[in-house]
ZADO-1210 file (C-alpha; in nm, 4 decimals, padded with zeros to 6 digits):
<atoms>
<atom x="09.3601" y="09.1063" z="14.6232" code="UNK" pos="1"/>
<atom x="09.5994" y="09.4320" z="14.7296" code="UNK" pos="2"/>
<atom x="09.5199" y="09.6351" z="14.9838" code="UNK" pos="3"/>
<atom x="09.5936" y="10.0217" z="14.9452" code="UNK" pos="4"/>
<atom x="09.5035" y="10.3180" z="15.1209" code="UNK" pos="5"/>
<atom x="09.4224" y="10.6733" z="15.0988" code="UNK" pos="6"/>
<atom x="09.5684" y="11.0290" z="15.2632" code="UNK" pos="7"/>
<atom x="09.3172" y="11.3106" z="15.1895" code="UNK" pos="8"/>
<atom x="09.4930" y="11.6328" z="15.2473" code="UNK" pos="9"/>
<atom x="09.1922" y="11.8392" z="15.1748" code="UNK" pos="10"/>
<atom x="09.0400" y="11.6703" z="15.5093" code="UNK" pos="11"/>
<atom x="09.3643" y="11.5810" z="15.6772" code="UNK" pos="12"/>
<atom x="09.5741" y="11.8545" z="15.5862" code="UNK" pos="13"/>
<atom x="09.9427" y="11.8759" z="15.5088" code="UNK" pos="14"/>
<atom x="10.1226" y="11.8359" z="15.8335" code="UNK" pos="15"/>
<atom x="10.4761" y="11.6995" z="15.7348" code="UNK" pos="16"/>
<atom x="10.4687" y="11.4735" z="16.0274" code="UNK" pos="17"/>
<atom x="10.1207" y="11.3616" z="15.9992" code="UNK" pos="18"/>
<atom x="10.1633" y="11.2510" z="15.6253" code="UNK" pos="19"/>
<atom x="10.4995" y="11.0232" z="15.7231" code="UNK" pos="20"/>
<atom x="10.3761" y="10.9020" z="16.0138" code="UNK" pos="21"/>
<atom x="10.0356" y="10.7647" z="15.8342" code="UNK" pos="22"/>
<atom x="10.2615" y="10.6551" z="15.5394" code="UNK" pos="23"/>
<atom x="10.5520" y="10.4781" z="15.7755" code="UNK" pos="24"/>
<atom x="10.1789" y="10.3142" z="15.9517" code="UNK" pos="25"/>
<atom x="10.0524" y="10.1832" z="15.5979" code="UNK" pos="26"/>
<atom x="10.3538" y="10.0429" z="15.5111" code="UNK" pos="27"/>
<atom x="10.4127" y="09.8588" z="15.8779" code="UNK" pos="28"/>
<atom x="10.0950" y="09.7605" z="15.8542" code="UNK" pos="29"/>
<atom x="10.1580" y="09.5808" z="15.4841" code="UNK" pos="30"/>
<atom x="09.9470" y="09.8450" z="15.2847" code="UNK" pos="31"/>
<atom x="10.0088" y="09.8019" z="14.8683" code="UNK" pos="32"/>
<atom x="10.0322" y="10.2263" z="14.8556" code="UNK" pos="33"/>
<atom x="09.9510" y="10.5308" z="14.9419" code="UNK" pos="34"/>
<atom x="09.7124" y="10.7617" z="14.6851" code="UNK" pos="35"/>
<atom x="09.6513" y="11.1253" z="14.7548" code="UNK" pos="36"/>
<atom x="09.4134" y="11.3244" z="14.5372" code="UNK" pos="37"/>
<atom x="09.4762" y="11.6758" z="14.3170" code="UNK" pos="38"/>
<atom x="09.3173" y="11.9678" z="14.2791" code="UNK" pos="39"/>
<atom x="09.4931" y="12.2606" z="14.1086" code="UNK" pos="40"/>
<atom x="09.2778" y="12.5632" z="14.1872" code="UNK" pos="41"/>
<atom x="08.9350" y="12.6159" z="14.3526" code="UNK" pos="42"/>
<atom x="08.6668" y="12.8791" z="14.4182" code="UNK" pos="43"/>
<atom x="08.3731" y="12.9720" z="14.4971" code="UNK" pos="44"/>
<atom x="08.0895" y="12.7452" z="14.3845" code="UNK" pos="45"/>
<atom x="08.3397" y="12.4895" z="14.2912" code="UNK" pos="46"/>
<atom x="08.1088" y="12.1875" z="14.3015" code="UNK" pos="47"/>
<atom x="08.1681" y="11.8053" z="14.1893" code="UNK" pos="48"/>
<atom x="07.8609" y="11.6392" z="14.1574" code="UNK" pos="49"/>
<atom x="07.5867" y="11.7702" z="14.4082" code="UNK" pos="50"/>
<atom x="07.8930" y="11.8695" z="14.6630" code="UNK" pos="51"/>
<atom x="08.0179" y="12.2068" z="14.6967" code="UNK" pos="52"/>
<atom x="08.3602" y="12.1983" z="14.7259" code="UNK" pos="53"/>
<atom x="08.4755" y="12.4542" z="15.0156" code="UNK" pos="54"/>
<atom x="08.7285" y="12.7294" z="14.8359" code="UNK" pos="55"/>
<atom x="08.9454" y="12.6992" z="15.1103" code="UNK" pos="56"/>
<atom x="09.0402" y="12.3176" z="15.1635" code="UNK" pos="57"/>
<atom x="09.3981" y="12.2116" z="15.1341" code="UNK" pos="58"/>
<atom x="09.4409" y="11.9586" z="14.8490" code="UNK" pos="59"/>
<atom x="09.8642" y="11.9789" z="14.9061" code="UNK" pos="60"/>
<atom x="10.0310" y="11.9096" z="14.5407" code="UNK" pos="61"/>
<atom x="09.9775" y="11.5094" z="14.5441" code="UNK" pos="62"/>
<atom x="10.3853" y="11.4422" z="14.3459" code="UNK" pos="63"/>
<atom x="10.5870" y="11.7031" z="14.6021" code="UNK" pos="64"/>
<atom x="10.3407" y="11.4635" z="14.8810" code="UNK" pos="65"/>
<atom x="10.4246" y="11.1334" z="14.7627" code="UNK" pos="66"/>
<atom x="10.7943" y="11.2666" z="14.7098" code="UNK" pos="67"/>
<atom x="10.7939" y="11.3672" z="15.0777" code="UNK" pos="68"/>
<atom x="10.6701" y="11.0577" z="15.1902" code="UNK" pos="69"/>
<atom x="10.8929" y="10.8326" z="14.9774" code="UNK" pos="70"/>
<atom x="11.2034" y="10.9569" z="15.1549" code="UNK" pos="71"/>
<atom x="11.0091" y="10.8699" z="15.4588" code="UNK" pos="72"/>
<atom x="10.9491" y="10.5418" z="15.3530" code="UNK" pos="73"/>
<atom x="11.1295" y="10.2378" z="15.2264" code="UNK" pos="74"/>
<atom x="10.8386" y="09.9868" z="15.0531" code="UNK" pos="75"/>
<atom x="10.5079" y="10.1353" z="15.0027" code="UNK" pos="76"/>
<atom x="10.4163" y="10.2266" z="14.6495" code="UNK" pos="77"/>
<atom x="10.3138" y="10.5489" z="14.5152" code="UNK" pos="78"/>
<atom x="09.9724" y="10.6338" z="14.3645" code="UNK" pos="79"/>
<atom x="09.7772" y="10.9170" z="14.2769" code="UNK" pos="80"/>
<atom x="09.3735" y="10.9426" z="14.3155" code="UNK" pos="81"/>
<atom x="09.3664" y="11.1266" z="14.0149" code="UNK" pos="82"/>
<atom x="09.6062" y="11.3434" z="13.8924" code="UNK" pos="83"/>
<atom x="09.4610" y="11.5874" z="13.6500" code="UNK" pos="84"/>
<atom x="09.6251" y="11.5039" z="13.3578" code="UNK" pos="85"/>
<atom x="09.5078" y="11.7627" z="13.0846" code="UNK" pos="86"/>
<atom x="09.6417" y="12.0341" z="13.3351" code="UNK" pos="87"/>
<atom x="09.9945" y="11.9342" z="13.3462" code="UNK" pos="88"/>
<atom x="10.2417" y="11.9721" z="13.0593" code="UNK" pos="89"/>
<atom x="10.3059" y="11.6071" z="12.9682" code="UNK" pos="90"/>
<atom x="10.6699" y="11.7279" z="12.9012" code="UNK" pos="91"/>
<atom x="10.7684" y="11.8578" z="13.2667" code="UNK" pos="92"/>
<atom x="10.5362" y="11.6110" z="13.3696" code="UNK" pos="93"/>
<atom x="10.7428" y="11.3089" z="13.2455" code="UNK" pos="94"/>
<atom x="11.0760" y="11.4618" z="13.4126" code="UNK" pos="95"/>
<atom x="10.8794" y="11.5015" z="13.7384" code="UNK" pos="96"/>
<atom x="10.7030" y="11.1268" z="13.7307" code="UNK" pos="97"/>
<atom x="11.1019" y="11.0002" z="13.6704" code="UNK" pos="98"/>
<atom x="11.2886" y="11.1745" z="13.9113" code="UNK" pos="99"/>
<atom x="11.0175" y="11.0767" z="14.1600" code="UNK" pos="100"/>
<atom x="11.0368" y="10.7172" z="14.0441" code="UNK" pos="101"/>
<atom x="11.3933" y="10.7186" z="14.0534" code="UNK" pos="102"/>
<atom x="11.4637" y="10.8796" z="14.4196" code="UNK" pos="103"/>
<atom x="11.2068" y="10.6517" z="14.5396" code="UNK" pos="104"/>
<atom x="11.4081" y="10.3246" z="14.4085" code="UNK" pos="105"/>
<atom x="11.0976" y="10.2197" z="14.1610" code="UNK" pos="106"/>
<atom x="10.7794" y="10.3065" z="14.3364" code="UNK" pos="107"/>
<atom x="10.6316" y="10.5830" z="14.1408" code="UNK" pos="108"/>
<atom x="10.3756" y="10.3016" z="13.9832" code="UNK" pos="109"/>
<atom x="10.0357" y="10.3952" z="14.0537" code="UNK" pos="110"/>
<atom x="09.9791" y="10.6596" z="13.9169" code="UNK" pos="111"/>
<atom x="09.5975" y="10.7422" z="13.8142" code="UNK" pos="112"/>
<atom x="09.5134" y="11.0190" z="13.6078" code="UNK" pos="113"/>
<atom x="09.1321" y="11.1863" z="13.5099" code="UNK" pos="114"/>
<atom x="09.0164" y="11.4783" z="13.3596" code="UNK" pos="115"/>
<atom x="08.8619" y="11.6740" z="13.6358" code="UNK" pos="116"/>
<atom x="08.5094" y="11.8269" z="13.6570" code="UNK" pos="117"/>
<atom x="08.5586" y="12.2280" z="13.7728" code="UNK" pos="118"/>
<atom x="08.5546" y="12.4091" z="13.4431" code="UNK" pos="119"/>
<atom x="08.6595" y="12.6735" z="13.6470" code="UNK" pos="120"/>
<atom x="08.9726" y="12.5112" z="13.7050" code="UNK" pos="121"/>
<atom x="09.0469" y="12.4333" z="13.3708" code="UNK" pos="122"/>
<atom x="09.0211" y="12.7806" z="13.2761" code="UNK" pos="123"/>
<atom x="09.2853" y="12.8934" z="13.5257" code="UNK" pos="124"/>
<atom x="09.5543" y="12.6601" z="13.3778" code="UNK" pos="125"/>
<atom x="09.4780" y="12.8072" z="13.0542" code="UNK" pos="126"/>
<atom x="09.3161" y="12.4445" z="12.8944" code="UNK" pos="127"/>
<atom x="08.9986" y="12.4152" z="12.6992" code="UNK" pos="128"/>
<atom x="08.7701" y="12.2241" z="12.9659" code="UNK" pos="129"/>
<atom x="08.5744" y="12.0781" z="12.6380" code="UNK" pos="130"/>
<atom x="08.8914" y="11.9152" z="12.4546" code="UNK" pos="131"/>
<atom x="09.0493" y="11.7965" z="12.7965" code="UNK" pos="132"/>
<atom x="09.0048" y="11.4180" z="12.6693" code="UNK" pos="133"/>
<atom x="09.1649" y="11.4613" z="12.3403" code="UNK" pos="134"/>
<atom x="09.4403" y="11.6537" z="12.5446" code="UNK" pos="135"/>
<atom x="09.4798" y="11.3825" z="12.8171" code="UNK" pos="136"/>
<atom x="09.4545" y="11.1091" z="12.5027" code="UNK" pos="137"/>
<atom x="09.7602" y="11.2787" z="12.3823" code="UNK" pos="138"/>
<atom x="09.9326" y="11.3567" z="12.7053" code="UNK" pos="139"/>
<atom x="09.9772" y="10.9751" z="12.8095" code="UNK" pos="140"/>
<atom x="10.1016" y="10.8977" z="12.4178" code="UNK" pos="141"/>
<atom x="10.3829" y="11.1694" z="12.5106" code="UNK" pos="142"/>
<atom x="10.5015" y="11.0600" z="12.8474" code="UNK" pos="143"/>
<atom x="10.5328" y="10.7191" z="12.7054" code="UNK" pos="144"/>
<atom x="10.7197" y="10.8440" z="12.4640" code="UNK" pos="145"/>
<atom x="10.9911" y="11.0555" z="12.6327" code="UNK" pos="146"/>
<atom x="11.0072" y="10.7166" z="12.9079" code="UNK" pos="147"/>
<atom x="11.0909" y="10.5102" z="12.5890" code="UNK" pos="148"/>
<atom x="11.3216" y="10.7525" z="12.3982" code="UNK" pos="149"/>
<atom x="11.6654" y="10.7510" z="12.3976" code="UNK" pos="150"/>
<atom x="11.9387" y="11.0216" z="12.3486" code="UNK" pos="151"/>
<atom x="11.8520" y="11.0850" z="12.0014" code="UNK" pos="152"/>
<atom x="11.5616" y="11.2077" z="12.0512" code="UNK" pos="153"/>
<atom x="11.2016" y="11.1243" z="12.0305" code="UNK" pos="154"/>
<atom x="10.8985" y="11.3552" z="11.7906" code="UNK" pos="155"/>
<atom x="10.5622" y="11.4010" z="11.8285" code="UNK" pos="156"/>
<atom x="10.3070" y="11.5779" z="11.6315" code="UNK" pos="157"/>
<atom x="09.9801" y="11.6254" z="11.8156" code="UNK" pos="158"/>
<atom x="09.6583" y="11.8632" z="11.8778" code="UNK" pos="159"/>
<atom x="09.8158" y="11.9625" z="12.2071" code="UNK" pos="160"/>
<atom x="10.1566" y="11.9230" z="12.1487" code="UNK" pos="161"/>
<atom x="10.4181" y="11.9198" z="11.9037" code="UNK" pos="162"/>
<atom x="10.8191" y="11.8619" z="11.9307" code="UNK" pos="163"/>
<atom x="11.1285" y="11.6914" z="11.7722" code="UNK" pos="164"/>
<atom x="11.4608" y="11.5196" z="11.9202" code="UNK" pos="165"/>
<atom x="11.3654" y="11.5949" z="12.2057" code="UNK" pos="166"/>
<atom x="11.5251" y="11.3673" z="12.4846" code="UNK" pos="167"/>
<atom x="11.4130" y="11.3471" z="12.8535" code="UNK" pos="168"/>
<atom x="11.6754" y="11.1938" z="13.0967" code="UNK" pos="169"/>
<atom x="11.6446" y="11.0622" z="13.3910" code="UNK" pos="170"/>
<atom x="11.4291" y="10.7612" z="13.2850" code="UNK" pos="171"/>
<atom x="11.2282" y="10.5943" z="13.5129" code="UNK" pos="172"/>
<atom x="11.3905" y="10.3562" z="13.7903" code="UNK" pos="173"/>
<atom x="11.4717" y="10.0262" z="13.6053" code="UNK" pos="174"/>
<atom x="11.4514" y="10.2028" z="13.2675" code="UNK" pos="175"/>
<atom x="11.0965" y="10.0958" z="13.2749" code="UNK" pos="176"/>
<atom x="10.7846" y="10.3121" z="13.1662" code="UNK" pos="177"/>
<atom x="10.5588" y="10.3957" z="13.4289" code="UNK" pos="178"/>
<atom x="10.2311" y="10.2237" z="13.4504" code="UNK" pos="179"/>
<atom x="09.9789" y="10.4720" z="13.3896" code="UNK" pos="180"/>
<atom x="09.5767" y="10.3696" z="13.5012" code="UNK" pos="181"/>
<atom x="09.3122" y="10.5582" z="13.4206" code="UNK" pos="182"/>
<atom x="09.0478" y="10.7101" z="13.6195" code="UNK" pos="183"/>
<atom x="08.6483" y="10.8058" z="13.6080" code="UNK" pos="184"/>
<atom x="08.2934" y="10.6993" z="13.6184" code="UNK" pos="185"/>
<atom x="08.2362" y="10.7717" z="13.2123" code="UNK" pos="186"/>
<atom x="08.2138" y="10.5289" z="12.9038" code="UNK" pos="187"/>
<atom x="08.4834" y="10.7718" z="12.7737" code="UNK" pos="188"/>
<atom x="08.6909" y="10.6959" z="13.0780" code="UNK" pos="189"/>
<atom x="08.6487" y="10.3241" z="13.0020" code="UNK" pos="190"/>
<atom x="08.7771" y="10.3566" z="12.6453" code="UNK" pos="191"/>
<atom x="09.0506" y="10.5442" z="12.7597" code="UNK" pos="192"/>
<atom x="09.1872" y="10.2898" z="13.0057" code="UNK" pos="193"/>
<atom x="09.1445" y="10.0296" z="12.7389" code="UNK" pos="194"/>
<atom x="09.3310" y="10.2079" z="12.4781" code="UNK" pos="195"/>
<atom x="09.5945" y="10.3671" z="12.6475" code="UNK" pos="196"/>
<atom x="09.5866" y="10.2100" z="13.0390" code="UNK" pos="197"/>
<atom x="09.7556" y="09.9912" z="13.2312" code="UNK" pos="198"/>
<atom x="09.4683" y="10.0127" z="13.4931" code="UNK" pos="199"/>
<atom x="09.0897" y="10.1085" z="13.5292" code="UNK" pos="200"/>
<atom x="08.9884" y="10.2879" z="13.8416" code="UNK" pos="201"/>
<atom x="08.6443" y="10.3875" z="13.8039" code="UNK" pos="202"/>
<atom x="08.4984" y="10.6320" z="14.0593" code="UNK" pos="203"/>
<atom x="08.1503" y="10.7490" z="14.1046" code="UNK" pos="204"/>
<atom x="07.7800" y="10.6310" z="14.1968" code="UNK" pos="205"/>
<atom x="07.7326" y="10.4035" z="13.8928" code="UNK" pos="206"/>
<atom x="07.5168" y="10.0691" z="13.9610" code="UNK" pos="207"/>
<atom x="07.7013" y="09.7430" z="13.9563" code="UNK" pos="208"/>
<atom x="07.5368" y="09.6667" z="13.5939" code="UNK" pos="209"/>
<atom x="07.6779" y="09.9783" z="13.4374" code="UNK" pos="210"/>
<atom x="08.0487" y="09.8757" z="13.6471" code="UNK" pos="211"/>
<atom x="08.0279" y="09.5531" z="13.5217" code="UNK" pos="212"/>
<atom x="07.9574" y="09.7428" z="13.1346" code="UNK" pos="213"/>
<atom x="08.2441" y="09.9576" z="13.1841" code="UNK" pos="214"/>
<atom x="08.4740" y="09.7047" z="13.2340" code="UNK" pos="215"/>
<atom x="08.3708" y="09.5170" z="12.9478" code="UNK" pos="216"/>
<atom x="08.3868" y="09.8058" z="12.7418" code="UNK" pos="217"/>
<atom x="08.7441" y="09.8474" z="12.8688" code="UNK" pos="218"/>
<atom x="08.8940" y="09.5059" z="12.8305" code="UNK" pos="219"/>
<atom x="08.7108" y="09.4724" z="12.4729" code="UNK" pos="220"/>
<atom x="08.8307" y="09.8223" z="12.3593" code="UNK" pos="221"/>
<atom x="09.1715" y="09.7558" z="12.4619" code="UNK" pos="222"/>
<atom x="09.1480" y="09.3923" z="12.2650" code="UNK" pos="223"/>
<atom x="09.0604" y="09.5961" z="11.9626" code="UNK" pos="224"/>
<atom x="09.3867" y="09.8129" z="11.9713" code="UNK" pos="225"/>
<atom x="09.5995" y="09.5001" z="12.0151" code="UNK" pos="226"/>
<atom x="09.6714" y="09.4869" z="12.3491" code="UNK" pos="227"/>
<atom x="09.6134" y="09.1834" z="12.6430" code="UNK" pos="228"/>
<atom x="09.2824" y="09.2765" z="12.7919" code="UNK" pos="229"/>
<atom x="09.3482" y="09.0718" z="13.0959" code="UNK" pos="230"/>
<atom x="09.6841" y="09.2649" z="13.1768" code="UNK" pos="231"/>
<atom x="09.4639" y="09.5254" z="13.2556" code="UNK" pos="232"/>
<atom x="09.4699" y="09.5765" z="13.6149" code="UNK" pos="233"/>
<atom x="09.0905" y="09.6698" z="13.7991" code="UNK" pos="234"/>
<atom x="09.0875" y="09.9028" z="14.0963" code="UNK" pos="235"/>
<atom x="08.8097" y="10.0040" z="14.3529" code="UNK" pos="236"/>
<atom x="08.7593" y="10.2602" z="14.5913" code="UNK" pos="237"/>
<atom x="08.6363" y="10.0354" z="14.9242" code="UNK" pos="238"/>
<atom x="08.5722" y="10.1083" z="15.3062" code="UNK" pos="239"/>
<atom x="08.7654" y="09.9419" z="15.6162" code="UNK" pos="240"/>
<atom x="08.4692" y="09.7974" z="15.7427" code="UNK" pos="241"/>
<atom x="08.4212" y="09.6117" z="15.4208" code="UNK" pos="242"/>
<atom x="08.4051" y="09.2364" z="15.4747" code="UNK" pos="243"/>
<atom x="08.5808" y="08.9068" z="15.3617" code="UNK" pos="244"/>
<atom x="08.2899" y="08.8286" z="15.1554" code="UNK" pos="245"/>
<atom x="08.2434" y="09.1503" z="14.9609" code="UNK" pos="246"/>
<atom x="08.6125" y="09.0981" z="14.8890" code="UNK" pos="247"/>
<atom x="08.5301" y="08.7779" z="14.7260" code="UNK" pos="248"/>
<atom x="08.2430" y="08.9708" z="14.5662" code="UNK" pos="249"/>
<atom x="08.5135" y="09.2158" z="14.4108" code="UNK" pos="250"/>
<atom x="08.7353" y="08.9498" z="14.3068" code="UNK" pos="251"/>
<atom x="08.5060" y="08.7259" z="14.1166" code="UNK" pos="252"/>
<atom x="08.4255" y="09.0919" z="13.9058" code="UNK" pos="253"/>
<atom x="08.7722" y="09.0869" z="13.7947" code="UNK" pos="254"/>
<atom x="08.8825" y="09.3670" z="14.0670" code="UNK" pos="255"/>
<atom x="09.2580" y="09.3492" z="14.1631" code="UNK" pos="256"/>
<atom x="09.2780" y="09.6262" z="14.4487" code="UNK" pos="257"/>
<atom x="09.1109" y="09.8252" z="14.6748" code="UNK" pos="258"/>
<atom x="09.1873" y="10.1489" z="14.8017" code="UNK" pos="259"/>
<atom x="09.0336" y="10.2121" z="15.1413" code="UNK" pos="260"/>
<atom x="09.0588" y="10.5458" z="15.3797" code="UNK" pos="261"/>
<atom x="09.0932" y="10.6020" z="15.7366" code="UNK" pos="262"/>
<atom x="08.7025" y="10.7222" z="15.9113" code="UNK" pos="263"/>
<atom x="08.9331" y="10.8621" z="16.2178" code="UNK" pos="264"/>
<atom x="09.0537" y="11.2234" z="16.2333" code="UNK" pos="265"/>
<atom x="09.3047" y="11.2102" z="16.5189" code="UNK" pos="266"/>
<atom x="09.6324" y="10.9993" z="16.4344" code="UNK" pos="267"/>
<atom x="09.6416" y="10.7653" z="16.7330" code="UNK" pos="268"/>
<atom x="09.2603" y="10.6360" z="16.6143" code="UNK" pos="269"/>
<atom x="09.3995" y="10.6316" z="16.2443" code="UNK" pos="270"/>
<atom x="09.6482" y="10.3921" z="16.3133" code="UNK" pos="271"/>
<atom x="09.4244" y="10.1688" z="16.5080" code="UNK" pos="272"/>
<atom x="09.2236" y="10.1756" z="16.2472" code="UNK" pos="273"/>
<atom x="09.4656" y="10.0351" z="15.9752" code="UNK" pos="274"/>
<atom x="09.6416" y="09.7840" z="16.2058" code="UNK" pos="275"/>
<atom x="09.2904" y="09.6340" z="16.3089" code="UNK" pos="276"/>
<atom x="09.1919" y="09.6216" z="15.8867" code="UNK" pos="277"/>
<atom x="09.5539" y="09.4490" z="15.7945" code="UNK" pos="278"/>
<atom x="09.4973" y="09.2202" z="16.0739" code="UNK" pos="279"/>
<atom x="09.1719" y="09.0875" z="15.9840" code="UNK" pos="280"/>
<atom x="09.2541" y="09.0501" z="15.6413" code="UNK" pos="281"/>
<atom x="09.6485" y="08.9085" z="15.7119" code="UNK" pos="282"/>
<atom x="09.8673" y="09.1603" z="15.5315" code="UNK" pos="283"/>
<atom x="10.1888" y="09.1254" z="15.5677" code="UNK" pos="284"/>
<atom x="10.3218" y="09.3158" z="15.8621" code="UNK" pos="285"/>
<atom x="10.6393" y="09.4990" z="15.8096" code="UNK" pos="286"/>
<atom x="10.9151" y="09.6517" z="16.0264" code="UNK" pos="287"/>
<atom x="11.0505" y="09.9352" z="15.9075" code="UNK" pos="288"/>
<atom x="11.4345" y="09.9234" z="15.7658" code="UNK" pos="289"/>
<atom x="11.5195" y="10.2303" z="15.8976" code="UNK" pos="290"/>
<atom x="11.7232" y="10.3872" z="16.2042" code="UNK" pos="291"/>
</atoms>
C-alpha cells in the first residue's frame, strides 16, 4: 500500500512557508505525494452536495502549488485532488503538466482530474456544464497526444477541439506521458477511468457494494477497449487514525493508495501528526538532500 497525503488550501490557506514546510514534512516522513484540490471560481450559493461552499475560501491554483513545492522538495510526487479538467484548455494544459514534470525531475505523476459540480463555475470559464464529460473525454485523448507527438506535428479532430501539426515541446521528464487517473463518485466516472485512466479515485458517500461495482465496471470497461485492467491503479481517500486492519481491508478490494489529511490546524500539531501515522505504519523516513 502507498501512503499519500493531502494540503487543503481552502482550509489551510496559501502561506508559501506553510505549504513547503508541510511538503519538506511529508516527504521526511516517507509520504508517496502531496494532492491539493481546484476550484476555479466560486460564489454565492456555491454548494457541492448538501455543503455550501463559503465564496470566500482560498482554493490557491493547485499546478503554480505543486510547482512551488517541487522546488522545495527533492522526492515527493505530485498529485492533484481533482483538477477540473473540462475547464482547462487541454492545449496550454499539456505545456503546463510538462514543464512542471520536467523542473520537478519526473514527479508530475498523479495527477487526478473530474468534472466539477458548480454549474456556476462552468459558466464563468465559458464551458457547457452539460457536455463537460464529452469535453474532459476529449481533453485527456489530446494531452496524450501532444505528450506522444513529435516535431512533425500531431492532429486532432474533436467536439471540443480541433488542430493540425501542431507540436508541443517540452515533453514530459523521461519523454514519458503522464499518468492521468480519473476522479468521481459516478458510473460515468468509472467508465471514464477504464477507458481512458491510468487510475480510479473515486470520491463521495457511495456504500462499499456500489465501490466494489464501480470498480468492476472500471476494470471490465477498460478490458473491453483493449487495455490491462489490472494496470489500473485504485486510490482512496482515508483518515490518519485509520488502522492496520482497515488497510488490509483496502488492500484485499484491490486499493493501491490512500490519501490521508492532517485533523490539526497549527503546523507544529500537523507535523506530529504525520510523523506519528508514518511511524506506525513504517514508511520510510527520509532526510532531506538539501543544504
Amino acid at each position: 500500500m502507498k501512503f499519500a497525503i493531502s494540503y487543503s488550501t481552502p482550509v489551510l490557506g496559501v502561506d508559501p512557508d506553510r505549504i513547503t514546510g508541510y511538503a519538506r514534512h511529508a516527504e521526511e516522513c516517507g509520504f508517496e505525494a502531496l494532492y491539493l484540490p481546484e476550484h476555479i471560481a466560486l460564489y454565492p450559493g456555491a454548494q457541492v452536495g448538501p455543503m455550501t461552499l463559503p465564496p470566500s475560501l482560498p482554493f490557491g491554483d493547485p499546478l503554480d502549488c505543486l510547482n512551488f513545492v517541487a522546488a522545495a522538495t527533492d522526492r515527493i510526487l505530485l498529485g492533484t485532488g481533482v483538477l477540473l479538467l473540462p475547464y482547462h484548455h487541454p492545449v496550454t494544459l499539456a505545456k503546463r503538466l510538462a514543464t512542471i514534470d520536467r523542473l520537478s525531475k519526473g514527479r508530475m505523476r498523479l495527477l487526478t482530474v473530474g468534472l466539477g459540480t458548480l454549474p456556476g463555475e462552468a459558466e464563468a470559464v465559458g464551458v457547457d456544464f452539460h457536455t463537460r464529460g464529452r469535453r474532459a473525454d476529449e481533453a485527456i485523448q489530446v494531452l496524450r497526444l501532444l505528450w506522444a507527438g513529435d516535431e512533425n506535428g500531431v492532429g486532432f479532430a474533436g467536439e471540443f477541439f480541433s488542430f493540425e501539426n501542431l507540436c508541443s515541446f517540452p515533453k514530459p521528464f523521461g519523454g514519458d506521458e503522464l499518468p492521468i487517473h480519473v476522479g468521481g463518485s459516478s458510473l460515468a466516472a468509472a467508465r471514464r477511468a477504464g477507458r481512458y485512466g491510468d487510475g480510479y479515485f473515486p470520491g463521495g458517500s457511495l456504500t462499499p457494494d456500489e465501490r466494489a461495482a464501480h470498480l468492476r465496471l472500471a476494470r471490465s470497461t477498460a478490458a473491453e477497449a483493449g487495455r490491462d485492467p489490472a494496470a489500473l491503479e485504485y486510490t482512496r481517500w482515508g483518515t490518519l487514525d485509520i488502522t492496520a486492519e482497515r488497510v488490509e481491508e483496502l488492500t484485499a478490494q484491490g486499493v493501491t493508495r490512500i490519501v490521508v489529511s492532517t485533523t490539526a490546524s497549527e503546523p507544529e500539531q500537523q507535523r506530529d501528526e504525520m510523523s506519528t501515522f508514518a511511524s506506525r505504519f513504517g514508511l520510510s523516513i527520509h532526510r532531506p538532500a538539501r543544504g
